[in-house]
C-alpha positions in Angstrom: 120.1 104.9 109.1 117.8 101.8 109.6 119.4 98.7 108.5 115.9 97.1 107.2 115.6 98.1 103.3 112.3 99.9 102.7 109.9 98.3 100.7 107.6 99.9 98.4 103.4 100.2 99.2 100.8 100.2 96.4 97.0 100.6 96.9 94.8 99.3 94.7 91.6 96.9 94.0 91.2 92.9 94.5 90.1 91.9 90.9 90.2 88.1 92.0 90.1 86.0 94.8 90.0 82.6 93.3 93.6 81.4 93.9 94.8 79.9 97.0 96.5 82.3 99.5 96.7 84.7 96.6 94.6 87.9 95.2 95.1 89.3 92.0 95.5 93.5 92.5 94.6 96.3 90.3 96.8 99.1 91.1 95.9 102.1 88.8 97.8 105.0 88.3 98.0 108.5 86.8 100.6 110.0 84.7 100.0 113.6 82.6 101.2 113.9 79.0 104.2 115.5 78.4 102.7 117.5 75.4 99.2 117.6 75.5 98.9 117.8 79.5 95.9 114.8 79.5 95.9 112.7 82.2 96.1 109.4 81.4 95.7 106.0 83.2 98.0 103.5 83.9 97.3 100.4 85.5 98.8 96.5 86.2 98.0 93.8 88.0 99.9 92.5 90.8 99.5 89.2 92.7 100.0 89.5 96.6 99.4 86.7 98.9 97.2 86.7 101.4 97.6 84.2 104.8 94.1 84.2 106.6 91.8 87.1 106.1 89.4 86.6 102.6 89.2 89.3 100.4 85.9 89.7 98.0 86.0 91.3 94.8 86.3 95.4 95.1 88.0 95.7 98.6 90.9 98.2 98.6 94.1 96.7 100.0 97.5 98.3 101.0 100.1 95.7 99.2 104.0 95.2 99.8 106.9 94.0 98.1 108.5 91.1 99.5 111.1 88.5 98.3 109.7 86.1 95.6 107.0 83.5 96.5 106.9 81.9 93.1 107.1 82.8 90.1 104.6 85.5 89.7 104.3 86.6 93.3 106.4 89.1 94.8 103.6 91.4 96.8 102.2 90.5 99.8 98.3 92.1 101.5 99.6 94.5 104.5 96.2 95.4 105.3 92.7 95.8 104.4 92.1 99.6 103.9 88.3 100.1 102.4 85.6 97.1 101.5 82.9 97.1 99.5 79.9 96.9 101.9 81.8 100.3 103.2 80.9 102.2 100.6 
């Protein structure tokens, strides 16, 4: 097997660009309820750093764990998957 751990993915929506080298990520999910059978949504924020490419508010991004960066960070921006002037 490959010796490189795999590290987890999430999609989800840049909510803030304002820090430096960092974006703040939405990352929404969907779970059903185990009686009623509703869907429900489930999201959390995530900040990822980013190293050259600026990200506006609304762009969908493919983030990835990494080892921590400080205290807060632990994701980093893989790649830039839909923007907003796309849609």
């Amino acid at each position: 097997m490959n010796s490189e751990k795999l590290k987890r993915t999430l999609t989800g929506r840049v909510t803030s660009n304002k820090m430096d080298k960092t974006v703040t990520v939405l990352v929404e999910r969907r779970i059903k309820h185990p009686l009623y059978g509703k869907f429900l949504i489930r999201s959390k924020k995530y900040h990822a750093h980013v190293v050259d490419e600026q990200f506006s508010i609304g762009d969908i991004v493919l983030i990835e764990e990494c080892r921590p960066l400080s205290k807060t960070k632990n994701w980093k921006v893989v790649k830039h998957v839909n923007s907003i002037s796309e849609r």
